[in-house]
C-alpha positions in Angstrom: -28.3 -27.0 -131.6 -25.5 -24.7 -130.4 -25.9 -20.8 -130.8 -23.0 -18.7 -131.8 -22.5 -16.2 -129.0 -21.8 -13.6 -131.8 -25.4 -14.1 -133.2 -26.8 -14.0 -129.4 -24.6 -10.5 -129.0 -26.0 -9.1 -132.3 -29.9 -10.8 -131.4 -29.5 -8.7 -127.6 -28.0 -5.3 -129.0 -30.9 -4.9 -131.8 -33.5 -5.7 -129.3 -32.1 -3.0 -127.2 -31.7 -0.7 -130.0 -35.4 -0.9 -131.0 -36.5 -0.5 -127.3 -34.7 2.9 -126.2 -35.6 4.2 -130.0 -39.3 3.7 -129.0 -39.2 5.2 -125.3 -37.6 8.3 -126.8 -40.5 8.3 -129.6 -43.1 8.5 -127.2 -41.0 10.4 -124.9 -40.6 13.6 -127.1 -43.8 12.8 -128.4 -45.7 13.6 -125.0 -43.5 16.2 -124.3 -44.2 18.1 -127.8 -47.8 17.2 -127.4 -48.0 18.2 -123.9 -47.1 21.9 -125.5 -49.3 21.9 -128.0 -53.0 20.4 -126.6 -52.9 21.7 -123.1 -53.3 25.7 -121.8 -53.5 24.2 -118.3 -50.0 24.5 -116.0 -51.0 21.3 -114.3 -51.6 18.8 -117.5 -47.9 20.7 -118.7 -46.0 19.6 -115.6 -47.6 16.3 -115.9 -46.9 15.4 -119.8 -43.5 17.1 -118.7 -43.0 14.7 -116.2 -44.3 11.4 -118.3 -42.0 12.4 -121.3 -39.2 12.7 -119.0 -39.7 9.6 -117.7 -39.7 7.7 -120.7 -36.8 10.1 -122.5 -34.8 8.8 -119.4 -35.7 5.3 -120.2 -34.5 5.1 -123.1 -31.3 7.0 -122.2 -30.7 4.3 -120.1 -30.9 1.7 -122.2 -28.9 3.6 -124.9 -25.5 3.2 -126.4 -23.1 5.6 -124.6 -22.2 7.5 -127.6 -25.9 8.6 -128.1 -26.4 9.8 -124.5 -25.2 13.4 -123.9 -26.9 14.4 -127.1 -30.1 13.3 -126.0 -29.0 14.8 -122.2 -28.8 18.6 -124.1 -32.0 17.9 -126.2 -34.1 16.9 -123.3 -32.5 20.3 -121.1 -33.0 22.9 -124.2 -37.5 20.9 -123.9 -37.2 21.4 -120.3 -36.1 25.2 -120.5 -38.6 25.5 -123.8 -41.3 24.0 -121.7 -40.9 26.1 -118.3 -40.8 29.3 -120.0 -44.0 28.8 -121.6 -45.7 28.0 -118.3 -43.9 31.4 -117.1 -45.8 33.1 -120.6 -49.0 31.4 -119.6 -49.1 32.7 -116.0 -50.9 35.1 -115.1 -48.7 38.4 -114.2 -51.2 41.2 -112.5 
């Protein structure tokens, strides 16, 4: 049986799809959680860190059309997530 190397190209690239789709899930979805659940700096810079790891996962694997939108979401959660850990801190 011989397979068609257009079926094979379309078989890789939806496999691919589904698998960066899924790291940014859980990627934004630690990071948003991360902000919600935990008062404590240390469990924030550690969901921050896991959720980054992931978002860049599945920026890796993207398309490259998708990346630099993903590249200015992920930098406006960073800034969103480091000035509530400066809000948090304790200033006296």
């Amino acid at each position: 049986m011989v397979v068609s190397p257009l079926r094979s190209a379309a078989t890789r690239n939806a496999t691919g799809m589904n698998t960066y789709l899924i790291f940014w899930i859980l990627g934004f979805g630690i990071l948003w959680s991360g902000l919600r659940l935990f008062d404590d700096e240390v469990f924030l810079i550690v969901t921050l860190i896991v959720g980054c790891g992931l978002v860049l996962a599945g920026l890796i694997s993207a398309p490259a059309t998708l990346q630099i939108v993903v590249e200015v979401v992920l930098v406006i959660a960073l800034f969103h997530i480091c000035m509530e850990c400066i809000s948090r801190g304790n200033r006296s």
